[in-house]
C-alpha positions as CSV (number, residue, x, y, z in Angstrom):
1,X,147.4,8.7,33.9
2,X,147.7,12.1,31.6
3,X,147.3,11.7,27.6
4,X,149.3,14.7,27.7
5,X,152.6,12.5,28.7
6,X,154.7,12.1,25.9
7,X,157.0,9.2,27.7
8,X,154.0,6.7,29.0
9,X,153.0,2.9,28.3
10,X,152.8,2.8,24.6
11,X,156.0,4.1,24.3
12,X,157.6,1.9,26.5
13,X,155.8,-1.3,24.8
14,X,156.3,-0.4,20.9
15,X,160.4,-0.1,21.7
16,X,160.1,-3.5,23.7
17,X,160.7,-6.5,22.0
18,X,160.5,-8.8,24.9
19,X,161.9,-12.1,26.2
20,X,162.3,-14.3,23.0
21,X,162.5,-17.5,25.4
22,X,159.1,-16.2,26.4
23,X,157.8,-15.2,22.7
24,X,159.4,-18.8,21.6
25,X,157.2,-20.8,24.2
26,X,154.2,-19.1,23.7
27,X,154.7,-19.5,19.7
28,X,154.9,-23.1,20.5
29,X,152.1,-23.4,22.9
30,X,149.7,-21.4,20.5
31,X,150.9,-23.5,17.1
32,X,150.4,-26.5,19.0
33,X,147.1,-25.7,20.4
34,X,145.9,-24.6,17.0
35,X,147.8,-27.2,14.8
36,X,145.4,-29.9,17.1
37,X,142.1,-27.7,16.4
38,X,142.8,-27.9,12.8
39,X,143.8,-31.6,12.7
40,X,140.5,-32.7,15.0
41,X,138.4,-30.5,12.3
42,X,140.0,-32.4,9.6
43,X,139.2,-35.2,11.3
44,X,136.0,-34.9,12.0
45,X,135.9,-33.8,7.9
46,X,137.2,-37.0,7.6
47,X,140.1,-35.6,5.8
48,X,142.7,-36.7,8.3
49,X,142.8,-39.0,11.3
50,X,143.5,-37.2,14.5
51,X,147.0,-38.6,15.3
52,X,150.4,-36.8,17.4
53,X,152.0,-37.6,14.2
54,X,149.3,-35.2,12.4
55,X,149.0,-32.5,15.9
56,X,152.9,-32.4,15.6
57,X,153.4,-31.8,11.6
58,X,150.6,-29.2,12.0
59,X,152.1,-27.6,14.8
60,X,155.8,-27.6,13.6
61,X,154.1,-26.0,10.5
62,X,152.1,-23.4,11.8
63,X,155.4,-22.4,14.0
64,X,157.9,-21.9,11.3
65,X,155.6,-20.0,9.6
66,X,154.6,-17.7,12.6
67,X,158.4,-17.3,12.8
68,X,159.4,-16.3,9.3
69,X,156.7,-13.9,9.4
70,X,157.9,-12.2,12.6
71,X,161.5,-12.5,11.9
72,X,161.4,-11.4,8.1
């Protein structure tokens, strides 16, 4: 690969955008992974019980946020 090629990989990726069915997904996956970390450190806090009810409202959360802040 030549730095001196002005038309290379970083070009090609910073006018991508990607798949949104794929950037959707793995929003979800990631907010829901990390909406259950925060709810079973609560928990073990004992500020909240570890419940789906609690995994879900933190996930659902974390993912509209994640997705304002992208889409704004």
């Amino acid at each position: 690969m030549d730095d001196s090629d002005p038309k290379g990989f970083s070009d090609g990726i910073s006018s991508s955008r990607g798949d949104p069915r794929v950037l959707f997904l793995l929003n979800a996956v990631l907010s829901a992974s990390f909406g259950a970390t925060i709810v079973w450190g609560l928990s073990l806090l004992g500020a909240a019980e570890l419940s789906a009810i609690n995994v879900a409202t933190a996930a659902i959360v974390l993912f509209a946020l994640t997705y304002l802040v992208t889409h704004s």
